[in-house]
N, C-alpha and C positions, 0 to 999 in steps of 0.2 A: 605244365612245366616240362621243358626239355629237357629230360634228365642225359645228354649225351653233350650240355654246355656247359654243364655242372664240372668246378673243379674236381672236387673229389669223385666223380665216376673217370673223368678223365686221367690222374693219377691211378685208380685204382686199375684203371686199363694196361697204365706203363707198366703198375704191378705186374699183372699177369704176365703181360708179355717178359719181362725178367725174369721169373718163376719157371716159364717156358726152357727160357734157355737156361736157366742154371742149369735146371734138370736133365740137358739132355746128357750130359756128362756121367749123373747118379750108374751107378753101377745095374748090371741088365736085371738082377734077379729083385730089386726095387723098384723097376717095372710097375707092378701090382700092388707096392706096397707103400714107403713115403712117398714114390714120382706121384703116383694117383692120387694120393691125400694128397697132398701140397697144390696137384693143379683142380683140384676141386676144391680146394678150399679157395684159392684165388678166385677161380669161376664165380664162386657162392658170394663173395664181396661185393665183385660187379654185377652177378644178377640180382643181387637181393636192392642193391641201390636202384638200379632201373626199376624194378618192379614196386619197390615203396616207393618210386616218382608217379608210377598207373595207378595209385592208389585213390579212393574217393574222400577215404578220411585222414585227417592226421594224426589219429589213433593209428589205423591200419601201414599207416606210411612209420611211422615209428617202430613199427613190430619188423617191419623188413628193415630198416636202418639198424637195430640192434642185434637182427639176424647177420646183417654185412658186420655189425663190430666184431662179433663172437665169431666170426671167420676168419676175422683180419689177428685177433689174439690166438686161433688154432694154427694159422699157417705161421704166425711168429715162433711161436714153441715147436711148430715141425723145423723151420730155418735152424733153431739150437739144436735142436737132434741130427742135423744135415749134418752143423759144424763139427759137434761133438763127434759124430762118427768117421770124419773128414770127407763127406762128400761132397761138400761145399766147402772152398777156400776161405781167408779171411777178405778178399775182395768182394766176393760173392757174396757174402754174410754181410757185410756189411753195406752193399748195396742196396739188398734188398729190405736191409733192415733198416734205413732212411726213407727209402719208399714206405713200410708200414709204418712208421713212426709221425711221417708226414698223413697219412692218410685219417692214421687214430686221432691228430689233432681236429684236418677238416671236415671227419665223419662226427666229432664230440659236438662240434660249430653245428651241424647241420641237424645234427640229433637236437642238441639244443633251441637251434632256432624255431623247429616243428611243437617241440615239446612246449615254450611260450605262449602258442596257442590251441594244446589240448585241452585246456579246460572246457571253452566254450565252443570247441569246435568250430572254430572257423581262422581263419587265413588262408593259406596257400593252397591246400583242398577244403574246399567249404563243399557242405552237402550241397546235393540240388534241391 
């Protein structure tokens, strides 16, 4: 599986990159502190997707797709703490917050579809 044809790695790219720039605006001494969670938490969405695509099983492929959700729900809760603090506008918040929204839908789809065939282990990564 090409995981780089995949909607949802592709959205979650857009993500990044809009996380990107919101941030470069955050104030300097946030730097180190939500600038760095917030783009590690993007990073962690897109890498964790690509990496449960290299996966062998769909057990293991599943363990990285639920690792990309719980990053995709940490960087949404840093986005409220952006807004709340006003370092994100209401443009910005809400930009980004249709990108995650769209994403939780086709990471739920993908997580779902994988999870139809862990019981018996096989479809899309079947053992060798």
């Amino acid at each position: 599986m090409n995981y780089t044809e995949l909607e949802v790695w592709t959205e979650a790219r857009k993500l990044t990159t809009v996380i990107y720039r919101l941030t470069t605006v955050f104030p300097s001494e946030e730097r180190f502190g939500l600038v760095s969670q917030m783009r590690r938490s993007t990073i962690s969405i897109l890498s964790n997707i690509a990496e449960g695509c290299g996966r062998r099983t769909n057990k293991d492929t599943l363990h990285f797709l639920h690792m990309a959700r719980g990053s995709l729900y940490e960087l949404e809760a840093q986005c409220f703490v952006a807004l709340d603090l006003g370092f994100m506008g209401n443009e910005g918040f809400n930009s980004a917050r249709a990108q995650i929204l769209l994403i939780k839908r086709l990471l739920s789809g993908f997580i779902k579809y994988f999870r139809n065939f862990q019981s018996a282990d096989r479809g899309p990564n079947p053992k060798p």
